[in-house]
Backbone bond lengths (Angstrom), bond angles and torsions (degrees), N, CA, C in turn:
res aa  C-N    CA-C-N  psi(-1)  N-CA   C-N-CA  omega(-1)  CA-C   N-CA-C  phi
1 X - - - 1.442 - - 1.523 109.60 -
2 X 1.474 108.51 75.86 1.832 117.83 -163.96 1.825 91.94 -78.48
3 X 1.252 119.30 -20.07 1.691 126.99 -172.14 1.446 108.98 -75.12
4 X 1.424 128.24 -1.00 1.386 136.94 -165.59 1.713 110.27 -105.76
5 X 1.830 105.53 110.19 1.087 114.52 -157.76 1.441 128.26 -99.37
6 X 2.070 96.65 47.55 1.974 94.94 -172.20 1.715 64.23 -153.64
7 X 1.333 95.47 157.26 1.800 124.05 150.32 1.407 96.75 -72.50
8 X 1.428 95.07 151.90 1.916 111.86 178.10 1.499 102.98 -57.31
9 X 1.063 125.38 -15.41 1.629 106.79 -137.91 1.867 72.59 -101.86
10 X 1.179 127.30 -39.37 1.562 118.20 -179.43 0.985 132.26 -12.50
11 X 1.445 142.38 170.20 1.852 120.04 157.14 1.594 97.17 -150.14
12 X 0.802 95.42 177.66 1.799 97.71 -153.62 1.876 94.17 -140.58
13 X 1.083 114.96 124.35 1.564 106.53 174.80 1.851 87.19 -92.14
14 X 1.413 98.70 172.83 1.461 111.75 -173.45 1.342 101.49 -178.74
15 X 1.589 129.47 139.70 1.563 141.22 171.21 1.540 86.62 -54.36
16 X 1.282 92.94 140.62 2.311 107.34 163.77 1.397 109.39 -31.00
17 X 1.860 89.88 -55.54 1.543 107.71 -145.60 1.576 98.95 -61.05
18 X 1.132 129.48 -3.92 1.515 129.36 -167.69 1.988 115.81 -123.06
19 X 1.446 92.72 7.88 1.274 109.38 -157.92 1.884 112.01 -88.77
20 X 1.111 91.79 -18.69 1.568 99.37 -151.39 1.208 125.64 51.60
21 X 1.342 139.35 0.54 1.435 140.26 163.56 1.093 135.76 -146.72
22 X 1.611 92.12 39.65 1.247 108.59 168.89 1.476 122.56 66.90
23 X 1.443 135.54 -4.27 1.382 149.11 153.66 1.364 123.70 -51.82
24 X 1.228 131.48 132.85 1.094 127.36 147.42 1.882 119.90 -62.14
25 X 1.354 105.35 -54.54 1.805 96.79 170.60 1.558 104.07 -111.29
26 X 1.902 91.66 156.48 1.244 101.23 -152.48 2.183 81.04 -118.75
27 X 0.663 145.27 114.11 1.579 120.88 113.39 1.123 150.21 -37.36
28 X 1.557 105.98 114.87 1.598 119.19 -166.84 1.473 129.05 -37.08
29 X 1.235 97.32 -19.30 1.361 106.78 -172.61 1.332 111.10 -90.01
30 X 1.521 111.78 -38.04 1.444 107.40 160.16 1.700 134.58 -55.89
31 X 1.581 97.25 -38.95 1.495 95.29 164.21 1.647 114.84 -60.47
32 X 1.849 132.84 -53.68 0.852 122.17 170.18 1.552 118.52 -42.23
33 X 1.062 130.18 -53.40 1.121 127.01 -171.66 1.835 118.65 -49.73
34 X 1.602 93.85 -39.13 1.304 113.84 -170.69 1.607 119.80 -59.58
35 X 1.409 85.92 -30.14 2.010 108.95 -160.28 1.889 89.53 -91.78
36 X 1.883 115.10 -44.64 1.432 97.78 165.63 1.561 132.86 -53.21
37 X 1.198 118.61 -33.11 1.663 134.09 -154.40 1.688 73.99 -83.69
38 X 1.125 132.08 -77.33 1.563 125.58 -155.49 1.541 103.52 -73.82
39 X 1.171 136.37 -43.71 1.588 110.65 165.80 1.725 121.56 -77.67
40 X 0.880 114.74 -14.39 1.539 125.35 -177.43 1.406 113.96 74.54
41 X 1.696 95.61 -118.54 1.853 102.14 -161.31 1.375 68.59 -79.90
42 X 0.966 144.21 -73.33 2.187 129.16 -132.95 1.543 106.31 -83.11
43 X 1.525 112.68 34.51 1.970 117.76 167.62 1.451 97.04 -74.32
44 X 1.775 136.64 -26.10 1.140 92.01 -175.02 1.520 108.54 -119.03
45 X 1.306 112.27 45.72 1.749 133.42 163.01 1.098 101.37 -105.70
46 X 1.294 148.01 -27.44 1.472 150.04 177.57 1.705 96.28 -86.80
47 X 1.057 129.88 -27.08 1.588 131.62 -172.04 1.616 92.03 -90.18
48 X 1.192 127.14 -59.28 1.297 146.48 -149.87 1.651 114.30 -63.46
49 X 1.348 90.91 -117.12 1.914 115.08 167.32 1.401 87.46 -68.60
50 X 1.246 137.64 -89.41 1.203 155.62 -135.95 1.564 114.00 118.38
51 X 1.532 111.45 -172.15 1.297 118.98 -158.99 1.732 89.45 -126.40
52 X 2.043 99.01 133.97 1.187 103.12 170.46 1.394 123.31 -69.33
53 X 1.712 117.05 161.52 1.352 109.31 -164.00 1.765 104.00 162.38
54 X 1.493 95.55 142.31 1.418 106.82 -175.01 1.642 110.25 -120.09
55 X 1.404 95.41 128.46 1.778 112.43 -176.35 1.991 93.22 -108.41
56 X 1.511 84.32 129.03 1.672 115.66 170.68 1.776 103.23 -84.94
57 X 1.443 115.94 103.00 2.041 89.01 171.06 1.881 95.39 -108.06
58 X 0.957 73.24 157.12 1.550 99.99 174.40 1.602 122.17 -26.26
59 X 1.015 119.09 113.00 1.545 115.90 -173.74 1.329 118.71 56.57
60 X 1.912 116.00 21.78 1.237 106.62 -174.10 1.724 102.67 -122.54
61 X 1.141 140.73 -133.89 1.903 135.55 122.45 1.354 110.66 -124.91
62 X 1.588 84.62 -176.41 1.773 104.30 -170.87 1.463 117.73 -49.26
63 X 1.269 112.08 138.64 1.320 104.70 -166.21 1.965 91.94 -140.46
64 X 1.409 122.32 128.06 1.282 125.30 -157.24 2.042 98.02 -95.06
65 X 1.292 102.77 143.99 1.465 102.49 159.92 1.403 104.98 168.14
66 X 1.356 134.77 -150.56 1.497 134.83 179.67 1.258 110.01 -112.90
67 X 1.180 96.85 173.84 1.787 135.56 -173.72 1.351 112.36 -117.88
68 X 1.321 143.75 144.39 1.398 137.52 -159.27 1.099 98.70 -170.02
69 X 1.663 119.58 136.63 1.686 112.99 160.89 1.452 105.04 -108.80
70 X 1.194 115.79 154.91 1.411 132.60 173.58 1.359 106.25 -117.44
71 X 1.423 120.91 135.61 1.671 128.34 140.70 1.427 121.35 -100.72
72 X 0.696 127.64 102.40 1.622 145.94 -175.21 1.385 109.96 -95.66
73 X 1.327 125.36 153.20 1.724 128.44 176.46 1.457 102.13 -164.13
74 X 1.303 95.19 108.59 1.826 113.33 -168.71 1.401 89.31 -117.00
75 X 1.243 112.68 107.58 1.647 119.76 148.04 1.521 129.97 -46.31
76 X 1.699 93.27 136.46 1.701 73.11 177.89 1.376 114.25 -74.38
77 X 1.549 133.84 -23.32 1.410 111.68 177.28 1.399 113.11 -117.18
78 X 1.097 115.99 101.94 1.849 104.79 179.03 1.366 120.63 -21.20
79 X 1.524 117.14 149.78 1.327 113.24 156.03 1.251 129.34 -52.41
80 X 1.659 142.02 145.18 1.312 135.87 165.75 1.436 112.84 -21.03
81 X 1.281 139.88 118.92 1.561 122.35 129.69 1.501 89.97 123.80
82 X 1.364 128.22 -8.17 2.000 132.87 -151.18 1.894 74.87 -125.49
83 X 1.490 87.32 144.82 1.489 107.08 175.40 1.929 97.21 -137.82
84 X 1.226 105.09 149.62 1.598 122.58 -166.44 1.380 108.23 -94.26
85 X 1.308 112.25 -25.77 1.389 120.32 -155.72 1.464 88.37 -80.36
86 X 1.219 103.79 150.37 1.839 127.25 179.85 1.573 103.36 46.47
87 X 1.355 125.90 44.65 1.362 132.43 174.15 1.671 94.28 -112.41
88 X 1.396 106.04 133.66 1.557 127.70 164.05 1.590 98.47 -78.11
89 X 1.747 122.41 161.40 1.256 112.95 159.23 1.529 118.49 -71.25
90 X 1.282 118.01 -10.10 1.557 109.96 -178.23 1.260 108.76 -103.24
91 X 1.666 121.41 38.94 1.619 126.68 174.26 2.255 84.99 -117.01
């Protein structure tokens, strides 16, 4: 999971209700761990490239391409001097 954007040793506060285990702080490593155990061997094709796969939309047809998860962590106030605008998550 090369797409995962803290060192293990990090910790992350978070409401319970969003926690899955009932914690207020989380260690990164526990979330990694968490996101491996429930996707298994293909967590880092869902992190990675992504996973092949065809989406049906509405009144349209199948149309082929990937699936991808992102973890992202947008502060609410930028650092001094760093601007967001026209930033990719992998800048």
């Amino acid at each position: 999971m090369d797409e995962f954007p803290f060192d293990d040793d990090d910790v992350i506060s978070i409401d319970p209700e969003y926690s899955g285990n009932q914690s207020r702080l989380l260690r990164t490593s526990w979330l990694k761990e968490s996101v491996k155990r429930f996707l298994g061997s293909v967590a880092s094709s869902w992190f990675g490239e992504g996973v092949p796969c065809e989406v049906l939309r509405v009144g349209g047809s199948w149309e082929k391409g990937r699936l991808r998860i992102r973890l992202e962590y947008i502060p609410d106030e930028p650092a001094p001097g760093t601007s967001d605008a026209g930033r990719s998550p992998n800048q």
